[in-house]
N, C-alpha and C positions, 0 to 999 in steps of 0.2 A: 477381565475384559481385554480384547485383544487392542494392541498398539491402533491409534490411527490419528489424524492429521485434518488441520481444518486448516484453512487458509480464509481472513475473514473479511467484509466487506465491511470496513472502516466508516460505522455510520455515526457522527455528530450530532448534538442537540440541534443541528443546522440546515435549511436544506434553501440553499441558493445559488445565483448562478456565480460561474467558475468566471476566473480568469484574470491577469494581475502582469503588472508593467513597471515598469522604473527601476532605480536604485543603480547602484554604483557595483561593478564590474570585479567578479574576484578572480585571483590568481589561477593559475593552473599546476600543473602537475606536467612530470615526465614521461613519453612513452614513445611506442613506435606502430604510425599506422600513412597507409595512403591518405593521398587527397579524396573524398567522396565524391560520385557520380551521383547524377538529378537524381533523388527518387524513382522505384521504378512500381510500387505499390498505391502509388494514387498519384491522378492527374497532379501538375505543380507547375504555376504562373510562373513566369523570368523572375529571378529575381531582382531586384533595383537597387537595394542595399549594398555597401561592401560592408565586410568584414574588417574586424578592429585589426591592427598588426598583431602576427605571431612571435611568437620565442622561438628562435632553434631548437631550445631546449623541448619541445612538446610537438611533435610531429601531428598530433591531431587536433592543433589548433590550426584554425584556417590560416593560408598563409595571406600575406600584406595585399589589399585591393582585390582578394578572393570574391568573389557576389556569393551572397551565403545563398542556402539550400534552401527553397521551403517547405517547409517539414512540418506534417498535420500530426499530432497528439489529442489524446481526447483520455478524462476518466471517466470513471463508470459511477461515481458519487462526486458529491461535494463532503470534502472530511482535513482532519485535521493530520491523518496519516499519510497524504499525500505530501504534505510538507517541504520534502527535499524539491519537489518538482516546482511548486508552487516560488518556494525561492528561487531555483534556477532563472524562471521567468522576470521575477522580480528585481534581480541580479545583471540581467542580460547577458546570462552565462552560455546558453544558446548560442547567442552570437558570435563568440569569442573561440567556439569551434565551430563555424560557419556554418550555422543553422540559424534559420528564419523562420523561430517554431509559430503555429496556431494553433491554440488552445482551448478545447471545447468540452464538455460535458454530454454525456450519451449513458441517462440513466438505465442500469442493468446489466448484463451479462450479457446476456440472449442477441441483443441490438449491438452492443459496444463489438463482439467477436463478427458477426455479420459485416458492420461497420468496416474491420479488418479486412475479412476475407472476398468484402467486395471491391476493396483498394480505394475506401472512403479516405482510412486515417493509415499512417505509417507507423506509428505507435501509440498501444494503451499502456494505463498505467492504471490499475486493477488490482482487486486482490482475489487471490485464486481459489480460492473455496466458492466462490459466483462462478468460478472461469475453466476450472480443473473439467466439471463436466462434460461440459460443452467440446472442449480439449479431447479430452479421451472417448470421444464418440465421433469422433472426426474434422470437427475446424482446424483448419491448415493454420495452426498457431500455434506459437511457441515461449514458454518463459525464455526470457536472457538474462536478469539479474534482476537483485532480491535486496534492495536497498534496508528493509524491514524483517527482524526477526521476533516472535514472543508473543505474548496471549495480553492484550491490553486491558480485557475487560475487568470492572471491579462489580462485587453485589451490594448496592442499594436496598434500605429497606425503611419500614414504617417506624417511627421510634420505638416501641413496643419490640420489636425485635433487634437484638446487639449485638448475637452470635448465631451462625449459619443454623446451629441445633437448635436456637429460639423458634427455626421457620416450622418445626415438628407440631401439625395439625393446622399448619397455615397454607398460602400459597404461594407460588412465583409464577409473573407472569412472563408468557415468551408469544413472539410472534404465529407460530404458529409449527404442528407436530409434525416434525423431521428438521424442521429447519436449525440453523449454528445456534440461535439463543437456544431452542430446546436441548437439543446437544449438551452444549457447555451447562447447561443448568442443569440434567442429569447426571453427569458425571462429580461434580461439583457436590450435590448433596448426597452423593454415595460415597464421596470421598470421607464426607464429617459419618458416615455411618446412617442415614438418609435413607430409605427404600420412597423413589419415583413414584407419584400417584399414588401412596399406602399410607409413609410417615407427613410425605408435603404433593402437594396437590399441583400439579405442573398445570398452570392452564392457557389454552392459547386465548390472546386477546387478540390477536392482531397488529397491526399499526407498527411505523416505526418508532424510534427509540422516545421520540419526542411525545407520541402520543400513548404507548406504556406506560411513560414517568407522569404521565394524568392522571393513567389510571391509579397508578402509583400512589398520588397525592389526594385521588378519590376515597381513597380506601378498597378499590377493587380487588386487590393483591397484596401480598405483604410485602414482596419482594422483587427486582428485576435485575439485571446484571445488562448494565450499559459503557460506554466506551467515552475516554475523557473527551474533553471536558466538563461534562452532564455532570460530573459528581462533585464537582466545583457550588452546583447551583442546588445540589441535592442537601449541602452541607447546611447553604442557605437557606432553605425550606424547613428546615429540623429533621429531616431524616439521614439516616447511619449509612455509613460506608462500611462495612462489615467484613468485606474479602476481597482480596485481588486476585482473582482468577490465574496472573503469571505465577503463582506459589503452588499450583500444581504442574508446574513443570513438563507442559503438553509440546511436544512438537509443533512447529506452529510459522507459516511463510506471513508474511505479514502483504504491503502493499509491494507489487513485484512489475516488473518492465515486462511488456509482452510486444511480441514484433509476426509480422505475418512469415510463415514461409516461404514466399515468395519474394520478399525484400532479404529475406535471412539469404536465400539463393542468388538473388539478383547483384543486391545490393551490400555486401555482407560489410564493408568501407563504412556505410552510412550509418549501419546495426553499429559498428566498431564506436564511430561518434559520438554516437549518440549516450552509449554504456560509459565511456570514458568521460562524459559533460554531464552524467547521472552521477559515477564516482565525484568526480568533483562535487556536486552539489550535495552530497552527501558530508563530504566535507564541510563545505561553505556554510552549511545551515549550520552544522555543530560549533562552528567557529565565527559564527554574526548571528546569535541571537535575535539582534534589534531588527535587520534585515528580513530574518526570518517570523519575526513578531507581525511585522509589519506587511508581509504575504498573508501570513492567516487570518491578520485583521482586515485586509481588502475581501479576499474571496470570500472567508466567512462573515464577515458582516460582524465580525465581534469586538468588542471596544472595552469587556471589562477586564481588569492586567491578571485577575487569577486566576480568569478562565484561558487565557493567555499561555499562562506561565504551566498552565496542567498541559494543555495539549501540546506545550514545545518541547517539556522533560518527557512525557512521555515516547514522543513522535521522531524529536528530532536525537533526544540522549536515551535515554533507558531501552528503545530498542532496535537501534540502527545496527546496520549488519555493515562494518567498514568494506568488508571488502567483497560485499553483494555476491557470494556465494550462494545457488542456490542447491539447500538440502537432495537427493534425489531420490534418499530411503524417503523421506517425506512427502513429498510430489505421490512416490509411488503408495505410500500409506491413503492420501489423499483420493488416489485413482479407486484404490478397495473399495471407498468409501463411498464413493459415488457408484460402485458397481452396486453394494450393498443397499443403497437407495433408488435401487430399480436403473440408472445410466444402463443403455446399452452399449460397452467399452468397447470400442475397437482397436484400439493401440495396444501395441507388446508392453510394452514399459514407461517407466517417466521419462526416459532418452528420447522419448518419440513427442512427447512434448515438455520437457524442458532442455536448455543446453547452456552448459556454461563457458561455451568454448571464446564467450565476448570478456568476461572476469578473468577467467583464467589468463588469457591473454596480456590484459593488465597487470597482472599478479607475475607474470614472465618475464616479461619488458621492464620491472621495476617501476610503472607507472605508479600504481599504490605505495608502493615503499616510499619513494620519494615526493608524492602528495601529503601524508601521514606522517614522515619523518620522525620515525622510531614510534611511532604512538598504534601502529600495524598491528591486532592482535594475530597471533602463532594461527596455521590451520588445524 
């Protein structure tokens, strides 16, 4: 099977509304950027607010009595892989590099890229296996950093089954044919040696992850391949956790920063910002768990600690990308992929909709070095 790349929409046992305030204020990092100019990608009120005092040390912290920016962000789910953001907010890390973010929810792809290219939001934060398409068929959008690396899914199953080769003569359920669960769940049972619809029965049931895992515990299906924390409560239920999908080792962008090109153009200062208060929070969540506990329990409405503690190892440690690099063989695996699924691609390459020229930047200036301090893994 030829190479290729999913980038996947981060869906939770959860689906409520977004959005999350307070907490205590973290540190920053060192770099080298201008002061940002207003927004130039969606209308933006005066601000009223100043900004906290800067450090010399961090040129892209606002400087002292600065009126912060105000800056529209929106995801495209409510999930637990958004996490670094959801702490920023919670943090009022935002502010501390003079933004005065508002944060909204604009479920899908289709809407949230729209939303962009009509100068609704100045930033999504998305995963691009929704977004690649749309991308490489012409929305004037662009990846800028890639705060998430890795394949989070695990396979869930009926107790009666304990190993992937028990699903031989059973089924798995997936949303529906062509879509990432199918995907992933094809690949996955060709991997234990599996023939698709021969050995196991891929069947589409529909529904998101929430309403699979009924079916699930209906006896509809034997099997489903869901994203943490769900498996937390599957364990509860008596059914098996059987596989972690990251053990096939797939290329794979996780939830990623997307900005319009029109701000990328206009306003490239604000882009700079913004990627630099992402870095950091990328940071901050790895290093305040409780902070960051405490985002996922507002926006998600979740109150039990194990469900907690699956989706912050997952989200916030096991697949963070320190220095939000984003892949471009991958991007570009991704594009194939979408062409191969009928997209009509109009773009030359992943250059055309991804850039890391905001990371890399960081990565130049010693921003990340000395946010990280020695803990920086090699490129």
């Amino acid at each position: 099977m030829t190479r290729w790349s999913i980038v996947v929409t981060l869906c939770l046992a959860i689906a409520c509304s977004s959005g999350a305030t307070g907490g205590s204020a973290p540190t920053g990092a060192s770099g080298a950027a201008q002061a940002t100019a207003a927004p130039t990608a969606a209308s933006a009120p005066t601000a009223g607010t100043s900004a906290p005092a800067a450090s010399d040390a961090n040129p892209y912290l606002a400087q002292p009595g600065q009126p912060l920016t105000p800056v529209k962000v929106a995801t495209c789910a409510v999930s637990g892989g958004f996490i670094q953001l959801y702490t920023a907010i919670e943090a009022k890390l935002f502010e501390k590099y003079g933004m005065q973010v508002e944060l909204t929810n604009i479920s899908g792809s289709g809407p949230a890229l729209a939303a962009m290219t009509s100068g609704d939001i100045h930033f999504l934060y998305c995963a691009a296996d929704a977004t690649i398409p749309g991308m490489a068929s012409g929305a004037e959008v662009k990846l800028v950093a890639d705060p998430l690396l890795g394949l989070p899914y695990v396979l869930i199953t009926r107790p009666d089954v304990k190993t992937v080769q028990d699903l031989k003569g059973k089924s798995l359920g997936v949303a529906r044919v062509g879509d990432l669960s199918d995907r992933l769940s094809r690949l996955m049972v060709e991997k234990f040696g599996l023939r698709p619809n021969e050995d196991v029965d891929i069947r589409p049931i529909g529904g998101s992850q929430p309403e699979r895992y009924q079916g699930l515990l209906a006896g509809v299906v034997g099997g489903i391949i869901i994203t943490p924390p769900l498996e937390v409560q599957a364990r509860k239920d008596g059914l098996n956790v059987v596989y972690e999908l990251s053990d096939m080792n797939l290329p794979f962008i996780y939830s990623a920063v997307h900005a319009p090109n029109t701000l990328i153009r206009d306003n490239p200062q604000l882009v700079q910002r913004f990627v630099a208060a992402m870095a950091d929070a990328v940071y901050f969540t790895e290093k305040n768990p409780d902070v960051a506990r405490a985002a996922l329990q507002k926006v998600l409405k979740l109150d039990d600690p194990e469900s907690l503690d699956s989706a912050y190892n997952a989200y916030a440690k096991k697949l963070v990308n320190r220095r939000m690099t984003i892949p471009l063989s991958t991007v570009n695996d991704a594009i194939n992929d979408a062409r191969e699924q009928g997209t009509q691609v109009t773009v030359s390459g992943p250059e055309a909709i991804a850039t890391n020229q905001f990371v890399d930047e960081l990565d130049r200036n010693g921003f990340l070095q000395q946010l990280w301090d020695g803990e920086l893994p090699p490129k």
